[in-house]
N, C-alpha and C positions, 0 to 999 in steps of 0.2 A: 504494500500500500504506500504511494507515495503520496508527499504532502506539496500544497503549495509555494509553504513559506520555505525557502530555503534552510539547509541546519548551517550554523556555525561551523567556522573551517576548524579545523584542527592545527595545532603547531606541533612541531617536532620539537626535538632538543639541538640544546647549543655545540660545536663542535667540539671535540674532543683533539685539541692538539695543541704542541708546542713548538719552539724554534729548533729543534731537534728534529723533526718531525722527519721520514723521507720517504714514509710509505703511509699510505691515508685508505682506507676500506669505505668507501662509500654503499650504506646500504639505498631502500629507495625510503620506507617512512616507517616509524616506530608501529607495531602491531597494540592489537587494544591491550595485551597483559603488559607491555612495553609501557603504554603510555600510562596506564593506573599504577604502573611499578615508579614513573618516573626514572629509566634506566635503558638503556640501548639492550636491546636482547635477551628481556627478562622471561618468555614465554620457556618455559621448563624443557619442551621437544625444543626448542629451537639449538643446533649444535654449534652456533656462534664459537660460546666459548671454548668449548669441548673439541673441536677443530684449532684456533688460536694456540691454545695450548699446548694442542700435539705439535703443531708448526711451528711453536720458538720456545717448546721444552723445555714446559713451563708450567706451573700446576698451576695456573690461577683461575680455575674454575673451583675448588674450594674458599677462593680468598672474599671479604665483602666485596662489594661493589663499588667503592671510590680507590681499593686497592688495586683491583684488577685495571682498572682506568687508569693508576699512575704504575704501575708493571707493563701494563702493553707500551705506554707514551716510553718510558725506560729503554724498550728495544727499538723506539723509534717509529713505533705503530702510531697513525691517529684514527679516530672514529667520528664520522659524520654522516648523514643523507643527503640525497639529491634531491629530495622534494621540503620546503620549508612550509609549507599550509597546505591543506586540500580538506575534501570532504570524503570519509569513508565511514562507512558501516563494517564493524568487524575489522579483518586483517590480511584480508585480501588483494593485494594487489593488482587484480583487476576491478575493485571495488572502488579506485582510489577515482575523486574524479574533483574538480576546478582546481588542478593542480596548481602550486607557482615554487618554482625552482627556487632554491637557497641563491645566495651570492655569491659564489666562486673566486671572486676577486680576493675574500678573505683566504683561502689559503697561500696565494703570491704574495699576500703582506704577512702572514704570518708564519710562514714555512719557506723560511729560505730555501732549506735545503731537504726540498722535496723535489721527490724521481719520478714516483709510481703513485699508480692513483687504480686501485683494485676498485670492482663492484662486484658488491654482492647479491647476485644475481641479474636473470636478462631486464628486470625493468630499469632499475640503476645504470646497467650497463650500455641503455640506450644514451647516456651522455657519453658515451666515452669517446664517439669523435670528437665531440667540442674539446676535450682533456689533450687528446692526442694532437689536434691542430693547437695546442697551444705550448707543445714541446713535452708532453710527459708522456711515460710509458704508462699502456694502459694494461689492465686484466681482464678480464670479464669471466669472473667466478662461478661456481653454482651456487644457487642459494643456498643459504644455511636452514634456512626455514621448515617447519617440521611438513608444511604443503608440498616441499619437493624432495618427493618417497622414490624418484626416478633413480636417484644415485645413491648405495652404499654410501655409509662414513667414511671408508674408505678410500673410492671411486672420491669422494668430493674432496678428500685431506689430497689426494695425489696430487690434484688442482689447486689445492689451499698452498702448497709449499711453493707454489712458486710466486708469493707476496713478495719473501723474503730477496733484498736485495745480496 
């Protein structure tokens, strides 16, 4: 049943990085246990961290959640999305809809010394020519998302390891 009045956009969270920064995972927009967690990648199936971890050999999938934040930034990781408002029901990324892009300019001011610019997964990943015409190596990951059952943990960490610069 759709309504009239339009609903309120939703906001994501603020990036995750610092002047260290050289490798940046862009997902596309926080999921609803994400956004009531107030946390990048709080849904329990989702293998975000579970993946990260195995990738720079590193347990911080037990650690809280503002540790894990300054452990990933320490190898150099940041964390941010490609979408900064939109409208969605649920956590679907095809659900996502009056999307508006974040501001990308802020990584060139705040990440000098950034290379690579991963997404997680194919919606994220549709920025990734703007990234690549703008001099950075790009990735285009599988999602972490517990939605895409297509790949083994496995099959998706093979893919995960090559973030690392």
């Amino acid at each position: 049943m759709s309504s009239s009045v339009p609903s309120a956009l939703l906001a994501g969270f603020p990036p995750v990085l610092d002047r260290s920064t050289r490798v940046v995972i862009l997902g596309s927009f926080p999921g609803a246990a994400s956004l009531a967690a107030d946390q990048y990648y709080a849904h329990p199936r989702n293998q975000f961290w579970r993946l990260l971890s195995a990738v720079l050999d590193d347990p911080i999938t037990g650690l809280p959640y503002e540790q894990r934040l300054q452990r990933v930034l320490s190898h150099g990781i940041g964390l941010w999305d490609v979408i900064a408002l939109c409208e969605r029901e649920g956590s679907l990324d095809a659900d996502i809809r009056r999307a508006q892009a974040n501001d990308f300019a802020l990584l060139r001011q705040q990440c000098r010394t950034l290379r690579r610019v991963c997404f997680n997964g194919k919606t994220s990943g549709k920025f990734a020519p703007q990234f690549a015409d703008a001099g950075f190596e790009t990735l285009v990951l599988p999602s972490s998302s517990p939605a895409n059952a297509q790949l083994s943990f496995d099959e998706k960490l093979a893919q995960w390891k090559n973030i690392i610069l």
